[in-house]
MARPA-796217 format. One line per field, with one value per residue: x, z, y negated of N, C-alpha, C in turn; residue number from 0; residue in one letter. Coordinates in steps of 0.001 Angstrom, whole numbers. Atoms other than C-alpha are relative to their C-alpha. Layout:
MARPA-796217
n_xx <- X:... $
n_zz <- Z:... $
n_yy <- Y:... $
ca_xx <- X:... $
ca_zz <- Z:... $
ca_yy <- Y:... $
c_xx <- X:... $
c_zz <- Z:... $
c_yy <- Y:... $
num <- NUM:... $
residu <- A:... $
END
This chain:
MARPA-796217
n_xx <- -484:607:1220:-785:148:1468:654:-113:666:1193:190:-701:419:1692:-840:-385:1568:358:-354:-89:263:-848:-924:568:558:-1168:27:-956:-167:-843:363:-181:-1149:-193:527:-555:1189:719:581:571:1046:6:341:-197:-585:203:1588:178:1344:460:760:1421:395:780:122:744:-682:-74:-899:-1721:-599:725:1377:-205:-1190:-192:-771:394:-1083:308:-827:63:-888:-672:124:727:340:1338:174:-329:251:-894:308:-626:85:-1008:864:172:-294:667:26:1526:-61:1224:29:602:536:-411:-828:-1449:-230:-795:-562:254:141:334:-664:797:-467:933:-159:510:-239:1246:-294:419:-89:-597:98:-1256:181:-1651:-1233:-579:1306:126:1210:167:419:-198:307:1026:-910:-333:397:-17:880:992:-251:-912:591:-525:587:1137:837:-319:-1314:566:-772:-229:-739:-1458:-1019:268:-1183:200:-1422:114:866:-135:786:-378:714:185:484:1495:-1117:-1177:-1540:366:-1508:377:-390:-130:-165:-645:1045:279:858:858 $
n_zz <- 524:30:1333:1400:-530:-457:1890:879:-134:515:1601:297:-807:1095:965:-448:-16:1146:671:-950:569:716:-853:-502:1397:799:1354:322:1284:-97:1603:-189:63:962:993:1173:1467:1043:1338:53:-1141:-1529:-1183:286:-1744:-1237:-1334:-1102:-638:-1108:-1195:-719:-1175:-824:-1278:-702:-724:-1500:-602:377:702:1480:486:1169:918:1686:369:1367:696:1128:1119:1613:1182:1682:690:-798:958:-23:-1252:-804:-1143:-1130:-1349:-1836:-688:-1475:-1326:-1411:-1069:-626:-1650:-576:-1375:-631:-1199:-1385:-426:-1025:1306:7:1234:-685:1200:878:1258:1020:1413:1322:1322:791:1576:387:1425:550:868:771:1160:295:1442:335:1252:485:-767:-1764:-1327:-1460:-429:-1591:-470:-1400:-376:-974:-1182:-935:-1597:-961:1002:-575:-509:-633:-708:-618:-752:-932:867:-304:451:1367:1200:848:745:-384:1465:1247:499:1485:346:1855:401:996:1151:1482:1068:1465:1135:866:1161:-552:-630:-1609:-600:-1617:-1373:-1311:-1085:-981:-780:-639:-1010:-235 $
n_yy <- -1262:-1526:-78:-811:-1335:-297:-148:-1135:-1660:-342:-744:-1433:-954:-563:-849:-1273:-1113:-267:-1015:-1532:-781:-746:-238:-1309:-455:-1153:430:562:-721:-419:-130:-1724:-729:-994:148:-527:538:-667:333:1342:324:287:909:1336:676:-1661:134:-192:-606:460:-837:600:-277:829:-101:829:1024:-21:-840:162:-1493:-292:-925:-666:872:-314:562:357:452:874:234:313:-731:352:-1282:-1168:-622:844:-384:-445:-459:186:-1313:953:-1900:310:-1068:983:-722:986:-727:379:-450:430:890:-232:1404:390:597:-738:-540:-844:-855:-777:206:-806:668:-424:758:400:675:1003:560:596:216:1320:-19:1053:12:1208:726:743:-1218:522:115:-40:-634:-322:-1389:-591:-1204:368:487:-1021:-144:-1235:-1296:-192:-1257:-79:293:-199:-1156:-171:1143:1489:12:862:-31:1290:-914:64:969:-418:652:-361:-554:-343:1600:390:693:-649:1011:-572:612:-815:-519:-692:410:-185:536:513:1011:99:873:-938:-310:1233:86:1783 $
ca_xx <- -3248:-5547:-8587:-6680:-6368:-9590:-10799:-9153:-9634:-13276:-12964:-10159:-12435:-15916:-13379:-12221:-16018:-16795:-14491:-14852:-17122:-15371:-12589:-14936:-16157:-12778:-13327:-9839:-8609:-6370:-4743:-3814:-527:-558:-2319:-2496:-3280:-4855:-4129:-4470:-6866:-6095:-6335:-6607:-4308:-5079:-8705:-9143:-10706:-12569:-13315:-16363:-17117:-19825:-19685:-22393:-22216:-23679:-21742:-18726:-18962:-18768:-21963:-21041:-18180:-17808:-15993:-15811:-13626:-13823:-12039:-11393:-10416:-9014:-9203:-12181:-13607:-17747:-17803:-17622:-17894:-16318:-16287:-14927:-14227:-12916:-13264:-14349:-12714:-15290:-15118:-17837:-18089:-20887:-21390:-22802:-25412:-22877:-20168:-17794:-16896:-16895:-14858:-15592:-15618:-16408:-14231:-16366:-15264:-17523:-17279:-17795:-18549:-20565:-20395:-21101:-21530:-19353:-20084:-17587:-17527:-14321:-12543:-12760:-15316:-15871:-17044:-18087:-18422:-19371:-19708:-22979:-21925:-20778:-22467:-23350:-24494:-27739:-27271:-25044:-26390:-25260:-24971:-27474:-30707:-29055:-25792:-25929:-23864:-21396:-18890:-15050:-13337:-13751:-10619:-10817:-8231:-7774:-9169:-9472:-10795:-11284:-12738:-13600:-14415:-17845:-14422:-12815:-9857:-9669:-7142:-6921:-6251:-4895:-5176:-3547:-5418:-7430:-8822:-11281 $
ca_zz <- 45046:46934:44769:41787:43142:44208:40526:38830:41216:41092:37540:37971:40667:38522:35531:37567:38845:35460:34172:37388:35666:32706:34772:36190:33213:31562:28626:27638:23661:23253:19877:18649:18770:15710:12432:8894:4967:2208:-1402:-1175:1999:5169:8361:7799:11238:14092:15348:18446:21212:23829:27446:29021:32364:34707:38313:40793:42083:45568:46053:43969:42196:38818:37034:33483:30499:26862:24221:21270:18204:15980:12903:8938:6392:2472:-165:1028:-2554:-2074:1340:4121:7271:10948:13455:17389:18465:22285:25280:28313:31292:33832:38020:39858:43764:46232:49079:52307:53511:56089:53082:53628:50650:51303:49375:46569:43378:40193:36777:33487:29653:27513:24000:22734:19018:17290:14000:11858:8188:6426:3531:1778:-724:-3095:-1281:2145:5192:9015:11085:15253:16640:20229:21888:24098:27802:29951:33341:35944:33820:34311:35426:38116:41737:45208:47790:50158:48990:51496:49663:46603:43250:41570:39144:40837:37123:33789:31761:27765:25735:21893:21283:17438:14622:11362:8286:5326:1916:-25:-2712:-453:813:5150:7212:11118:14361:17481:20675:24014:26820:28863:32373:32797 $
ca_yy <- -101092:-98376:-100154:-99368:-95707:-95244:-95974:-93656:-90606:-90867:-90064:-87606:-85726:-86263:-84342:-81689:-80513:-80893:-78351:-75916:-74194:-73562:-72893:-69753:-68921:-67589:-69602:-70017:-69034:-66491:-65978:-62075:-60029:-58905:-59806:-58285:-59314:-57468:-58148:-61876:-62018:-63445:-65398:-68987:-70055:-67315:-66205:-66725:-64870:-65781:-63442:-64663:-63815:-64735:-65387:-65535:-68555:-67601:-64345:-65291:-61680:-60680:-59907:-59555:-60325:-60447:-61307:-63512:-64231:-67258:-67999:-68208:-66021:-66973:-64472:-62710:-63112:-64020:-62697:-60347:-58630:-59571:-56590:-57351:-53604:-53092:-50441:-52250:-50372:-51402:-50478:-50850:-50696:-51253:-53903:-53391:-56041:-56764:-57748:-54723:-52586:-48985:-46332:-44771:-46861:-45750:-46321:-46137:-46792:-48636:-49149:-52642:-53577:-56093:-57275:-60530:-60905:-63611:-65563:-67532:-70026:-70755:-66954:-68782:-68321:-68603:-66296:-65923:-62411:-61922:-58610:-57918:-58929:-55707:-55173:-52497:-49239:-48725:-45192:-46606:-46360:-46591:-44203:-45820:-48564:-50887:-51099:-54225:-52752:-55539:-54801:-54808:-55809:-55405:-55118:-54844:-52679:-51943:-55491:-55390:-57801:-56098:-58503:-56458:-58179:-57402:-56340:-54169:-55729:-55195:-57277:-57369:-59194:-57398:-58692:-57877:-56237:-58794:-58775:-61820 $
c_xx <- -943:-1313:-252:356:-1277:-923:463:-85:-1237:-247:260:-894:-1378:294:18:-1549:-887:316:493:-630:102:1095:-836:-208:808:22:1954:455:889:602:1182:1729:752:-1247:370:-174:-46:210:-464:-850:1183:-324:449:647:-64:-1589:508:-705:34:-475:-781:-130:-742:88:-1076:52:-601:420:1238:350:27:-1043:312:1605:-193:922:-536:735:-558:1393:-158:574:301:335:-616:-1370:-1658:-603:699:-497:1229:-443:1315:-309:1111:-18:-41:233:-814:-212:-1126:-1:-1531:33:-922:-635:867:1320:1182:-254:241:581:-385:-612:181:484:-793:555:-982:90:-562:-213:-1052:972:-842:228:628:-557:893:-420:1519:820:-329:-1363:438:-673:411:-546:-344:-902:-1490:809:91:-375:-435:-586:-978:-553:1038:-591:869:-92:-1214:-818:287:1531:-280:1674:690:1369:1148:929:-644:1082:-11:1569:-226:-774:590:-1117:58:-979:662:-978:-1423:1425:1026:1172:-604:1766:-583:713:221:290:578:-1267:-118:-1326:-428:55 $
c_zz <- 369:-922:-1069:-124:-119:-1211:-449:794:-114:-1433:-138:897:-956:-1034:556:669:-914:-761:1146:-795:-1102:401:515:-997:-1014:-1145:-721:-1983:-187:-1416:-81:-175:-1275:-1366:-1515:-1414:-562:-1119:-72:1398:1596:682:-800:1392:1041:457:1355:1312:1155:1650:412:860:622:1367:735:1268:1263:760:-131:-549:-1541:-402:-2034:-549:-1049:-752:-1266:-450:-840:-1101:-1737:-651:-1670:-456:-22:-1367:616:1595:909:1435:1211:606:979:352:1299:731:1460:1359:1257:1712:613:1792:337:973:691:266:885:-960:174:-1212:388:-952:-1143:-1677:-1381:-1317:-1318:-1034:-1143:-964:-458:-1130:-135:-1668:-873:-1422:-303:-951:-425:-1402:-484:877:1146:479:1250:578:1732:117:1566:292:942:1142:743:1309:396:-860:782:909:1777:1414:1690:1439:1224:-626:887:-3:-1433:-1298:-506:-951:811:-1202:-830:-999:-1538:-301:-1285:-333:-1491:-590:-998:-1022:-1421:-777:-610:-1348:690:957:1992:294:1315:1010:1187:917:1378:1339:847:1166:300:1486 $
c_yy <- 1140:-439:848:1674:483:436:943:1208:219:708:1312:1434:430:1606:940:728:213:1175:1128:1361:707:621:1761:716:979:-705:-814:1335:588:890:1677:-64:-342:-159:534:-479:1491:-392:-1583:-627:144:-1041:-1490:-706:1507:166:-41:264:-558:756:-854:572:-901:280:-114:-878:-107:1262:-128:1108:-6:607:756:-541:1001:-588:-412:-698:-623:-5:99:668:-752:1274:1048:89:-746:540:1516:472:-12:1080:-337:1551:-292:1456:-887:1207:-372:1076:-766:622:-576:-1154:261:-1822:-299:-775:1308:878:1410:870:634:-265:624:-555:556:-340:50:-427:-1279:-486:-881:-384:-1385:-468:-1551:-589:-1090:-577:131:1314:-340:52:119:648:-609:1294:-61:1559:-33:25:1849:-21:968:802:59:1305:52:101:260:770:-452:-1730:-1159:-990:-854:1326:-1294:961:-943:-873:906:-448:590:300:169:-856:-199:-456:574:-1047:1003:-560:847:838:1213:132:-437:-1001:491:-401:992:-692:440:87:-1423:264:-1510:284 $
num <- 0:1:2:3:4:5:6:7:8:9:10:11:12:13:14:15:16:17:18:19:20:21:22:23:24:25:26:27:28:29:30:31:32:33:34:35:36:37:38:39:40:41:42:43:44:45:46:47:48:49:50:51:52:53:54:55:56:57:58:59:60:61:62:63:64:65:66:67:68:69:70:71:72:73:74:75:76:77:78:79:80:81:82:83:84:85:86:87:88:89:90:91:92:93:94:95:96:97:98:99:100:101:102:103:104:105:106:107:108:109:110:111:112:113:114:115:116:117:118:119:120:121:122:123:124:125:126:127:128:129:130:131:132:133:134:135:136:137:138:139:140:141:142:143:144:145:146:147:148:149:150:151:152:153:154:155:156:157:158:159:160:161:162:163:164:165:166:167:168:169:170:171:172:173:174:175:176:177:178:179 $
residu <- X:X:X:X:X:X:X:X:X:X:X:X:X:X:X:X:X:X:X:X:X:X:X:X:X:X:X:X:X:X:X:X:X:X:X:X:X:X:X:X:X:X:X:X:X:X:X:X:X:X:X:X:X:X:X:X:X:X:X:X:X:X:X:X:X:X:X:X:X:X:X:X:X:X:X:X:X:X:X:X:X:X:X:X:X:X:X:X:X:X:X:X:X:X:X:X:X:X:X:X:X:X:X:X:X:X:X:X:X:X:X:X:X:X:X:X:X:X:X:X:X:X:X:X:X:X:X:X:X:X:X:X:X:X:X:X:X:X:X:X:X:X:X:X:X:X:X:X:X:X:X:X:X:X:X:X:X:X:X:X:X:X:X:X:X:X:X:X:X:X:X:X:X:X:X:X:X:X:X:X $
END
């Protein structure tokens, strides 16, 4: 019997340090609130978005995060345009070479858009949007040069999809706020 054990946790352990790093990563799909049609045009199922965050994996901090929505529209006529609009609420503290944190973090709000042209065959297409990743403003600095910058969180708000037709017709996808 512990043979028979033995065998299958190896696997189950290989599995699980396999998907640590997705596990860090944030990569989980999260489908919207709130969706709309147009005149014939809409979602084919739900987009769904993705937060992305990166850790570094020898401080354990956050360095960046983004986002990105997949999915399918019908009735969008010979194409189209995806847009991924956000505000990235993003805090930012310092660290002391010694690891202590000292007061006086700093809250910024960063607009996030990108956009991705559709093209559909037969009314119907697929798009992917991701946002560029969000990390320390470059303007950001800390009060002394032996203090590292990381970002504290980064929490996205007014997370909308808009898909407007080369014909006109707009639908869209809200999503609910999301701290990676």
């Amino acid at each position: 019997m512990q043979n028979h054990i033995k065998r299958i946790g190896v696997p189950t352990i290989a599995a699980i340090m396999l998907m640590a790093p997705m596990l860090l990563q944030g990569a989980f799909a999260i489908a919207p609130t709130e969706t709309t049609k147009d005149r014939g045009m809409h979602f084919v199922g739900v987009p769904d978005l993705t937060v992305n965050k990166v850790i570094d994996p020898e401080t354990g901090l956050l360095t960046s995060a983004n986002l990105t929505v997949s999915g399918e529209v019908a009735g969008s006529g010979t194409g189209g345009t995806a847009t991924l609009s956000a505000t990235a609420e993003i805090v930012v503290g310092c660290e002391t070479h010694g690891g202590g944190e000292p007061p006086g973090q700093q809250k910024r709000d960063e607009d996030v858009t990108a956009s991705e042209p559709i093209t559909a065959e037969a009314g119907r297409g697929s798009f992917t949007v991701t946002t560029d990743e969000v990390t320390i403003p470059s303007d950001f600095e800390c009060p002394s040069a032996n203090m590292t910058p990381f970002l504290v969180s980064v929490t996205f708000t007014g997370i909308t999809l808009t898909v407007t037709s080369d014909e006109g017709k707009s639908i869209t996808a809200t999503f609910a706020d999301q701290d990676p």
